[in-house]
N, C-alpha and C positions, 0 to 999 in steps of 0.2 A: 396327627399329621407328622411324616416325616420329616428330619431336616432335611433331605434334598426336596422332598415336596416344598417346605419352607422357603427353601433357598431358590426352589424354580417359579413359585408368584413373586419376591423380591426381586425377579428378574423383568417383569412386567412393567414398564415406564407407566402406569398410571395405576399401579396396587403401590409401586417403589411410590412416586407422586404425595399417593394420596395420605399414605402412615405416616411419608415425612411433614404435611401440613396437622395431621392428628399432633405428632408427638411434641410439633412446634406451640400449636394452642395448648396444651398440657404443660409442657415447659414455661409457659408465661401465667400458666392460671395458678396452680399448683402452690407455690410460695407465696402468695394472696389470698385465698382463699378464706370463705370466711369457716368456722370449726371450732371444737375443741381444742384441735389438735396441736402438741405444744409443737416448738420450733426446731425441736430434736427429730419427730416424726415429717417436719416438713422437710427440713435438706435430707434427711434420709432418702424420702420419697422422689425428692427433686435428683439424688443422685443417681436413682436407680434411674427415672426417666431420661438422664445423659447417657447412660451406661445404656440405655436396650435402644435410646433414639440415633446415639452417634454411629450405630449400624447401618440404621438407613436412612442418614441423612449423608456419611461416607457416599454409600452405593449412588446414591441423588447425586453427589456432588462427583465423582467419577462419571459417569453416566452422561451429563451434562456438560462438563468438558471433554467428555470422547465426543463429542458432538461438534464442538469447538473448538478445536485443536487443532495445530495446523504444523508440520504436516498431518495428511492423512493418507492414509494407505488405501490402494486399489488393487484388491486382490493381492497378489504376493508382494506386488509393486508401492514405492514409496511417493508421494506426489513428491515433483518439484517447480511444479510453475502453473502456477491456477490465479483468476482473478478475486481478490482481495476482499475480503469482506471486513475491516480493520473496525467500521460503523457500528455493526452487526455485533460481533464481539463484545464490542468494551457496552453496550449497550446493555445486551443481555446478558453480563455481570452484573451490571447496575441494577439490574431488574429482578436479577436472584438473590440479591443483598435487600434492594426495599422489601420480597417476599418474607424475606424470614425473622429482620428489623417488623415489618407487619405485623405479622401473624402474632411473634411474642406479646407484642406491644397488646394488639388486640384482646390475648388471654388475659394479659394487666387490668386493661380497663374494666373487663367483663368484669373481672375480682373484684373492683374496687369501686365499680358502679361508677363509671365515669359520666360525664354529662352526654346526651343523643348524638349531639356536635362532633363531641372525641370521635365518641367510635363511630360513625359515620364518618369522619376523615380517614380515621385508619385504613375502614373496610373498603374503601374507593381505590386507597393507595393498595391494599390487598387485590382489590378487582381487575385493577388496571396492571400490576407488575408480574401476577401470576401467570395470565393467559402469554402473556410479551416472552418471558424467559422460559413458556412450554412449545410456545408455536416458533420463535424468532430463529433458534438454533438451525433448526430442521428447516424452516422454507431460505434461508440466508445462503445454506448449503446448495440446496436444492435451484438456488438462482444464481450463485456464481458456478456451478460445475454445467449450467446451462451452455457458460461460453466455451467447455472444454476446457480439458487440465491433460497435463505432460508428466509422465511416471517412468521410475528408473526401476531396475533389478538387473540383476546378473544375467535373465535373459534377454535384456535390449530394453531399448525405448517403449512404452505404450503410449500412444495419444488416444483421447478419447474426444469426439467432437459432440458438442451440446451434451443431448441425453442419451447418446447411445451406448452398444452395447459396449464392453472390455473388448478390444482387439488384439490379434497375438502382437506379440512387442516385433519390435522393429530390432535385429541382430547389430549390436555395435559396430562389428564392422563392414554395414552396408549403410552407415548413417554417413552422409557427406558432414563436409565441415560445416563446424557451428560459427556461424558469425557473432561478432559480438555487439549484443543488443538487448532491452531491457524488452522487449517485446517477442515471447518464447516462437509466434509466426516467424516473425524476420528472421531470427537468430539461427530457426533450426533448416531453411534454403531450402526446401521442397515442399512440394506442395501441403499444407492442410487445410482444406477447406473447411469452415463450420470451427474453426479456434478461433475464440475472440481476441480482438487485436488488445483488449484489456488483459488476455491473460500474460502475465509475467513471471520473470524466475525468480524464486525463492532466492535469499542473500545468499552467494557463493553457488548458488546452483551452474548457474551456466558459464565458468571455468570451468567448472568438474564433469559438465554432460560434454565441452568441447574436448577435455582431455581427455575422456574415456571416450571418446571417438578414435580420438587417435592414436591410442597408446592401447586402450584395451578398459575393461570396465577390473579395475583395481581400487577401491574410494580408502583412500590415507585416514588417518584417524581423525585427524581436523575435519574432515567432509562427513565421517561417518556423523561425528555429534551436532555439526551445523547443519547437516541435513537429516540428523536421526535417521539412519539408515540404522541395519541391521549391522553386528558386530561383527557378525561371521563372514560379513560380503568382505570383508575386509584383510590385504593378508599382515596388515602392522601391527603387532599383538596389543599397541596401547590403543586401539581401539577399542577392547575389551573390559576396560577398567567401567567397573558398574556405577550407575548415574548414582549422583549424591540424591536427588528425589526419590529414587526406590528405596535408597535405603533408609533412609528417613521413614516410607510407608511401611516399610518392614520393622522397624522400632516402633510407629505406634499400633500395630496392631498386635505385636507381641506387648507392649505395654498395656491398652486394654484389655488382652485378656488373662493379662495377667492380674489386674484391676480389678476383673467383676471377678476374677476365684477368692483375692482375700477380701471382697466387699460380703462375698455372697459368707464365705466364711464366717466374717465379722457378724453378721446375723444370724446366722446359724447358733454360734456361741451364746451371743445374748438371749435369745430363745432358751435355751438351754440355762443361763444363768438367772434368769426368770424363776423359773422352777414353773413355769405352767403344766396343765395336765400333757400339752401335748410335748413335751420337753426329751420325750423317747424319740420324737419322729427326726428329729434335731439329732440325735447320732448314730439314726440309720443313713441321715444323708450329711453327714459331718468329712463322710472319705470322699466324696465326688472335689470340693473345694480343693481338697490337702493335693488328690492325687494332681490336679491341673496344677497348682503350684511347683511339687513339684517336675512337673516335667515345662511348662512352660519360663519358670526361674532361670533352669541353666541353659536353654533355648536363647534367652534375651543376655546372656550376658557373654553366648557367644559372638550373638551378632557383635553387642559395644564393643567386643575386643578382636572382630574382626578385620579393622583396619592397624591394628598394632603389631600382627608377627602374618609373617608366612604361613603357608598351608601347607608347607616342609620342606624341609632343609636336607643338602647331601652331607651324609660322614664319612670317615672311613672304615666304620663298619656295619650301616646299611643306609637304608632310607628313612627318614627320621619326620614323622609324620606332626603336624600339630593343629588340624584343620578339626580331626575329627577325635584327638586327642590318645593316638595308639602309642605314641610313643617311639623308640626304636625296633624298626624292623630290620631286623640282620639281611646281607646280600642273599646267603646263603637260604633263607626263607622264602626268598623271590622267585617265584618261575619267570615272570615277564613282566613287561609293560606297557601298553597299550594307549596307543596317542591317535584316536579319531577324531577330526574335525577340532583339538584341541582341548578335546575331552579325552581328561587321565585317568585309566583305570592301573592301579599297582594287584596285581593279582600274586598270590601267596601257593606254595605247592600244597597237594592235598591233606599229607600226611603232617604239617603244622598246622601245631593248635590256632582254632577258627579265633578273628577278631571279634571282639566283642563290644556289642554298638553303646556308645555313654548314653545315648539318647533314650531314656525310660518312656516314652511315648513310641517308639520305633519297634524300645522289644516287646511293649506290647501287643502293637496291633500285628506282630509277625505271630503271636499265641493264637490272636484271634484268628488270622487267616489260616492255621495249620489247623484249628478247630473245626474251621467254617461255620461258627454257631449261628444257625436261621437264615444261611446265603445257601445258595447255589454256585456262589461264584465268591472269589476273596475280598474280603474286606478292604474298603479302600485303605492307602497307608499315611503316611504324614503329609506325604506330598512336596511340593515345593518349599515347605516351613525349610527341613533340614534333609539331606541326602543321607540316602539309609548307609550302612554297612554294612557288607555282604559276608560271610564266615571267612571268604579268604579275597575280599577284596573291598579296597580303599577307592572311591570313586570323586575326581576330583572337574568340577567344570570350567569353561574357557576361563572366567575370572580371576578364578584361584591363580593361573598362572603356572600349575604344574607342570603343563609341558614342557615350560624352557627345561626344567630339572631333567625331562628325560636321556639328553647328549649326555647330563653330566653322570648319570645315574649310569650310560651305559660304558661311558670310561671309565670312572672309577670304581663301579663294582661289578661290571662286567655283565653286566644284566640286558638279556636279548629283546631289545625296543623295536615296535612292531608297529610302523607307521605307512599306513593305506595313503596313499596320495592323496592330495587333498585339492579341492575344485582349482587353485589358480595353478598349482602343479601340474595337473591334468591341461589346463586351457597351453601352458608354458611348453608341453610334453606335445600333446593334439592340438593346435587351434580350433578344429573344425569339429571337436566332441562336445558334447551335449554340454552346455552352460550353467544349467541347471546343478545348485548345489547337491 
């Protein structure tokens, strides 16, 4: 099986489901059990089972709060005013937490041959918590967007009544004034029929749907994060600052995988140090460990030291990069600079020597794709982990923050900044051109 074949049943709510209750009963049995086996081969075993389970119990536990999360998005559109399901929620937490407190416990007993009683209580508190936090999510949903919910984006209002369809949004400014009231009907003074009088605005929503009535749909940084809007609706550049939750998820999964290469490592070696017959096979696959080390090591130690410096700095004699670790780039190397949507590309003239990417996972799979070995088509690349570098170009996204640099880049080293108008420019320039980022 392939790994995207892999990766596309993990995507299935009840294959994801079903391996996260396998690897929970495994996880509780496993260190109990009865055997030979001493206590070195049990946390071994118990480790690897955290290591290959916390995949997909991560994916379960993602998966389940996109379920439950609020806001939620409608189509492009971000909800802000739907009726409440606060019950619902805290409940089926409760209920995902007795599941996995269950399950473990259950492995336990099984091990340890507990009395009928036990596990008979366990299994009931299993029977009753599992169905509750698979079904609760989805019909909870499914009964308050009954009464209709109110969604914002840069091309107007959307209401949706009951169970109907997405309707095109409603243009900011044909929305009358918003009144002010906690009941998103009254509030919004024209007709909807089929919104329940329970649906309500989100905390801070309806100052910010009456202002961009009146002023224009502009959401300030405060609005973007209180209402998780999108960064780029936004023109205050601190709305761009990345949530401390991603990055946090982006630390533990560079740290898991950086985990199972020196676990798998670590066994590999003792294999080998064994001296068993099969102790060749142990340094034919001794490189796969070392190579994920290291290219995952300096990966994760960029992220840590991501919040400590800049993605680069102006001097006065170039552009002085530290994001992706180039160093100084002379003026004179620069042909342009390129500021879309607040995404920086620093591009370099042809005839200087190409940059060269630190990222050993990068320049790999750029071999493989000039190869093409056994594709028709190029090998995927890193992807979102790290931003590639191109031979003559440095590519920097809204968070970094490089754009502010580009004014100063173009005063003091005279370097021709090349910026395409950007969606509130356009609305500033047209009002009545396309809204649509």
């Amino acid at each position: 099986m392939s790994p995207r074949t892999a990766m596309g049943c993990l995507s299935i709510p009840p294959v994801r489901g079903g391996l996260s209750v396998l690897f929970l009963l495994i996880l509780g049995s496993v260190p109990f059990g009865d055997g030979d086996q001493g206590v070195g081969f049990r946390i071994a075993v118990t480790l690897v089972m955290l290591m290959l389970g916390s995949i997909i119990w991560a994916s379960t536990v993602i998966g389940f709060h996109r379920d439950l999360r609020e806001p939620r998005r409608l189509g492009e559109a971000v909800i802000v005013a739907n009726r409440s399901r606060r019950l619902a929620i805290i409940v089926s937490w409760i209920a995902l937490g007795s599941t996995v407190i269950g399950l473990i416990a259950f492995g336990i007993c099984v091990s340890l041959d507990a009395p009928g009683g036990v596990l008979a209580a366990v299994m009931l508190t299993v029977l009753i918590a599992l169905p509750t936090a698979t079904a609760l999510p989805w019909l909870s949903r499914r009964y308050a967007d009954g009464a209709g919910v109110v969604a914002v984006s840069p091309s107007g209002l959307t209401i949706t009544r009951g169970h109907g369809e997405i309707r095109d949004p409603l243009p900011w400014e044909g929305i009358a004034p918003v009144r002010e009231a906690q009941c998103a009907a009254e509030s919004l003074g024209r007709p909807v029929d089929g919104l329940g009088a329970r649906v309500r605005w989100r905390p801070g929503a309806q100052q910010a749907v009456a202002r961009w009535a009146e002023e224009g749909f502009a959401p300030t940084a405060a609005e973007v994060h209180a209402l998780r809007l999108e960064a780029n609706w936004s023109p205050d550049p601190e709305a761009l600052a990345p949530s401390r939750s991603g990055r946090w998820i982006g630390i533990a999964s560079r740290v898991w995988a950086l985990s199972a290469c020196i676990l798998l490592l670590i066994g590999i070696l003792a294999v080998i140090a064994q001296g068993s017959d099969s102790w060749w096979i142990g340094l034919l696959l001794v490189w796969a460990p070392v190579l994920g080390i290291a290219i995952l090591a300096p990966r994760l130690m960029r992220l840590l030291r991501a919040d400590e410096s800049r993605s680069a700095t102006i001097t006065s004699q170039g552009w002085f990069d530290i994001l992706h670790g180039q160093g100084l780039v002379p003026w004179e190397s620069i042909e342009r600079i390129e500021v879309l949507e607040r995404h920086t590309v620093v591009i370099t003239w042809p005839d200087v020597a190409p940059f060269r990417d630190q990222d050993l996972g990068n320049r790999l799979n750029r071999r493989l794709e000039a190869t093409r070995i056994g594709s028709a088509g190029a090998v995927p690349s890193a992807g979102p982990l790290v931003r590639e570098v191109g031979p003559h170009t440095l590519p920097y996204g809204p968070e970094t923050r490089a754009f502010e640099l580009a004014a100063e880049a173009e005063e003091v080293g005279g370097i021709d900044v090349r910026r395409p108008p950007t969606f509130f420019e356009q609305q500033a320039r047209w009002p009545g051109a396309d809204p649509r980022p």
